[in-house]
N, C-alpha and C positions, 0 to 999 in steps of 0.2 A: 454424589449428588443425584436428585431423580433427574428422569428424564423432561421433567416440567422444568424444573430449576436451572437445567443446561441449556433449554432453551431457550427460556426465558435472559438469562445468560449472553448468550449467541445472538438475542435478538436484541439486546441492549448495547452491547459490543459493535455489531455492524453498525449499528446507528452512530457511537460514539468517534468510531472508526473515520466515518466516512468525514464527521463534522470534526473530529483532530488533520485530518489529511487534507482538505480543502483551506483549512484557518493556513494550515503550513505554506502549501499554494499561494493563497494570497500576499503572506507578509514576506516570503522568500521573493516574492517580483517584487513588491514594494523595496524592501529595502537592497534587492541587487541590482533591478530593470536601470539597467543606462548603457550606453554605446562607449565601450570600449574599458581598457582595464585601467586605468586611473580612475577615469568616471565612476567606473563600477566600485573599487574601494573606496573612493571618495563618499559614494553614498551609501555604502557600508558602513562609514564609521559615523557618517550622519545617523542612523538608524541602527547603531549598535545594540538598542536595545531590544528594539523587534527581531535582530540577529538571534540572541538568546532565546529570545521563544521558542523562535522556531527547531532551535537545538532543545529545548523542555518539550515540546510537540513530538519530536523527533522520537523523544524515550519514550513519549508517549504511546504514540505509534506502536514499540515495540513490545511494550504491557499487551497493549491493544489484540496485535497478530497471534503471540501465544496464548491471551488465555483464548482467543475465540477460536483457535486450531485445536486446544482439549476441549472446549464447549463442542465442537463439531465432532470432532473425532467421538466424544462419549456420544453423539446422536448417530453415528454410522458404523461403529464397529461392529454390531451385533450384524451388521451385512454382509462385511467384508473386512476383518481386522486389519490384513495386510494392505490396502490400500487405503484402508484408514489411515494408519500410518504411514504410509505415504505420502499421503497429503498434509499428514501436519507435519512431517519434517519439513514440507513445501514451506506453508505456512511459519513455522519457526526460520527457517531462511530467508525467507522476504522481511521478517523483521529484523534478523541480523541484519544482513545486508543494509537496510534503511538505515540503522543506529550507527552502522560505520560513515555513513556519507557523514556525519556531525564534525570528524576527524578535519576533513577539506574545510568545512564551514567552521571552526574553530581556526584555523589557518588563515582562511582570508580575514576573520578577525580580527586575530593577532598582529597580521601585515598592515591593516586595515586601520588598527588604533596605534599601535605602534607610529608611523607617520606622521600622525597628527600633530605627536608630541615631540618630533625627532628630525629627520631629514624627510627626502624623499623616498615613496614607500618603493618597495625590494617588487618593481614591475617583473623582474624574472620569477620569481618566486610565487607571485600572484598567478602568473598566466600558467605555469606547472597545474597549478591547483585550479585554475578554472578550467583549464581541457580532462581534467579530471574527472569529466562525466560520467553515462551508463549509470551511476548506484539505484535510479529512481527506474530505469527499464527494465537488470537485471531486478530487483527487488519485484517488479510488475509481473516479469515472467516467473518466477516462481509463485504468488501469488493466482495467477493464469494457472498454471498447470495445478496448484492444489484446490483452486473451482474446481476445477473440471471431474478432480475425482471424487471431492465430497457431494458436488450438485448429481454426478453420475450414481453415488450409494443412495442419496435422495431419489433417485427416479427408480432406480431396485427395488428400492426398499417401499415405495411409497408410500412415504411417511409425511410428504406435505403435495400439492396438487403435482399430478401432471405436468399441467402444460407448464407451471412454476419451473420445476424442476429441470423440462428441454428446454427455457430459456436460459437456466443457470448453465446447462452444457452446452448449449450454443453460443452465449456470448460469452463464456471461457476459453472455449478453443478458437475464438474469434481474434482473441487477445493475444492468445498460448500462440499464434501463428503470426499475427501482426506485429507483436512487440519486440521479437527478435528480428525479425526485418528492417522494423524500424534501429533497435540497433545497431545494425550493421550498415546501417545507411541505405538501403533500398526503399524503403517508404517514407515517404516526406509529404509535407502540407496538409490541409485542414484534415485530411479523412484519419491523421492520426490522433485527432481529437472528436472525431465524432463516432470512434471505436469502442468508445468508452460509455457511450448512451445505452446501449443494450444493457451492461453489467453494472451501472448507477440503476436502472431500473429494477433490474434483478434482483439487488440487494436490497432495495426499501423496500421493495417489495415482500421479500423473505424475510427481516427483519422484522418488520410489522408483524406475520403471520407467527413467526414464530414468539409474539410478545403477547400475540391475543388469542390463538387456536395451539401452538404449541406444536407438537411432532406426534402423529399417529405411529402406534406401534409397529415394527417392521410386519412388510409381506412375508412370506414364508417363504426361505428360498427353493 
């Protein structure tokens, strides 16, 4: 594909991306948000259906990560192959990654409708699979580190603005550093939801650009 096409590409993708990831967002609190783990099944199987979305969402997602990781990759390799590649291995990991958490949410499904129809749901069984967390942090963190080396071939290269480009490397390593702390449990409350404002701006931002001006040929190295 040209270089128009991969952008154009890239810039259709982050868009799609952002608005499959957020839909996920919403309907995974809906149908899991309640205190404690009966509750929590309980209104799992109320909402079985929205459960499945979120699991079609989920694939989605993973369509989403690889093609925009070869969409990116074919706009920065003429910079730097090898950290092109790099980064979309990043990128193809954070979509693995995300597609496996569907495995847990198929589980508390299954406990979930099982129940309804049966005895009392399998509360061991359930709470294994809800401390089953991290899929959506590591998925973040690889994500994070493969900003950071596409948005850095972007500023090489200067192929879309400037100062675009050092927001894209600053609120990636913003993340590339937060998200494993958070983690690991050392960062907690609102600021690890307001980490994410920088690189929600980033990418509409760059999205847009690259749907309407496209990628200027690289600098020379």
């Amino acid at each position: 594909m040209t270089r128009t096409t991969n952008a154009r590409l890239a810039g259709f993708v982050f868009l799609l991306y952002i608005a499959t990831g957020v839909a996920d967002m919403v309907l995974t609190a809906q149908a899991t948000g309640a205190e404690g783990i009966v509750a929590t099944l309980a209104n799992i199987a109320q909402h079985a259906t929205l459960v499945r979305v979120t699991i079609l969402l989920r694939l989605l997602t993973f369509v989403d990560a690889v093609v925009l990781g070869v969409a990116l990759y074919a706009l920065t390799r003429d910079q730097d192959p090898d950290l092109a590649m790099m980064a979309l291995c990043f990128r193809v990991s954070e979509g693995v990654i995300g597609v496996i958490s569907t495995v847990r949410t198929l589980g508390l499904l299954s406990i979930a409708t099982a129940s309804t129809a049966a005895a009392a749901p399998d509360v061991a069984a359930a709470n294994v699979l809800l401390k089953m967390g991290g899929f959506g942090l590591i998925a973040a963190t690889c994500f994070a580190m493969g900003s950071t080396l596409y948005s850095y071939l972007f500023l090489r290269a200067r192929s879309i603005p400037v100062p675009l480009a050092w927001l894209g490397v600053l609120a990636s390593v913003l993340l590339g550093v937060a998200l494993p702390l958070q983690l690991a449990g050392f960062l907690r409350g609102p600021v690890t939801g307001f980490m994410y404002i920088p690189m929600l701006v980033f990418e509409v931002t760059l999205a847009l650009w690259l749907l309407i001006k496209g990628v200027a040929a690289p600098a020379t190295r």
